[in-house]
N, C-alpha and C positions, 0 to 999 in steps of 0.2 A: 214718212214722218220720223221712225225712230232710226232709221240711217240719219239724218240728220242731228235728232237729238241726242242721239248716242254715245258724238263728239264732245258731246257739253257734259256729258256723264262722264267719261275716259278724264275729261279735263279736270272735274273735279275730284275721280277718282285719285287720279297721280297725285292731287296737288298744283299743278301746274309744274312740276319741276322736271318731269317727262312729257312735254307737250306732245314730241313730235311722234310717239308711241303711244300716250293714253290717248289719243283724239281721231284718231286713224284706226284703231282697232275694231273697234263699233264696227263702222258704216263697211269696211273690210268685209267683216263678216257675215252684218247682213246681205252684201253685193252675193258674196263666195255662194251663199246658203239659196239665195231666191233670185238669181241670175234667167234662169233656164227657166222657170216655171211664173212670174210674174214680171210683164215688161215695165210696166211703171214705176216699182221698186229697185227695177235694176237700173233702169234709166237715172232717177235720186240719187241711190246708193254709190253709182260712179260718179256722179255729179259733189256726191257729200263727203267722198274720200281724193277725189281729185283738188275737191277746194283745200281741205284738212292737209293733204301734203304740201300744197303751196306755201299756205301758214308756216307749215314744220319746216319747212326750206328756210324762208323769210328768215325765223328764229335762228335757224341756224346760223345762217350767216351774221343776222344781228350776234351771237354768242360769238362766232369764229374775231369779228371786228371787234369786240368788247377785249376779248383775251390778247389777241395782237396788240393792242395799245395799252397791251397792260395796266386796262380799268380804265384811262383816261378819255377813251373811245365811248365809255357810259355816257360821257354828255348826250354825245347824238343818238346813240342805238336804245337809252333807255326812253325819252320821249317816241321812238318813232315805235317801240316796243309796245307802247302802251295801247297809241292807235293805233298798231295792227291786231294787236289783243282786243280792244275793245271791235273794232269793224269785227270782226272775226265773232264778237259771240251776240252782235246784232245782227247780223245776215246769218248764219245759225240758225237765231229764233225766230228771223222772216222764213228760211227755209223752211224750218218746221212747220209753221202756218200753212204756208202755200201748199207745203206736201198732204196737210192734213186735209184742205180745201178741193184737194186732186188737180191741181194746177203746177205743170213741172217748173221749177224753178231755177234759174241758170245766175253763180254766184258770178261778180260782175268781175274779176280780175284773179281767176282760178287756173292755171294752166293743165289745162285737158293730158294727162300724162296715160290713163286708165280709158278705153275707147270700149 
């Protein structure tokens, strides 16, 4: 559960204005620390830092497309910013749950980059 929630911590920690660093660091760490010694946390934890860089990619590129069009690319990357911000901190908090409930939870469009 707190790989998962931990993203929503980094998030609010930064601000949002370092998404693709505060929301990754958490679950990171929790992975690094309880990898070896607990399967089910480790199972989460790549599960909650794999999604979290998908997100931080997304943004990026939403950011990379915004700057090329020299702002005018806002129209599109800030609408699609939003809902991937918002999906991003309601599957989160479904994750949370689920992890707290001991049911492994697998976020639906997260690209497995951490195995």
């Amino acid at each position: 559960m707190f790989a998962h929630l931990s993203a929503l911590v980094g998030g609010v920690i930064t601000g949002g204005w370092a998404f693709s660093v505060g929301c990754f660091i958490g679950p990171l760490i929790i992975w690094m620390i309880k990898k070896d010694t607990m399967p089910f946390v480790d199972d989460q934890a790549k599960e909650a830092l794999n999604f979290n860089l998908t997100v931080a990619a997304i943004f990026f590129v939403l950011l990379i497309l915004t700057l090329g069009t020299l702002g005018i690319g806002v129209i599109l990357t800030l609408p699609v910013g939003l809902v991937v911000g918002l999906a991003w901190l309601v599957l989160t908090i479904i994750a949370g749950i689920k992890a707290n409930e001991g049911v492994a939870y697998r976020y639906p469009f997260a690209v497995r980059l951490v195995k």
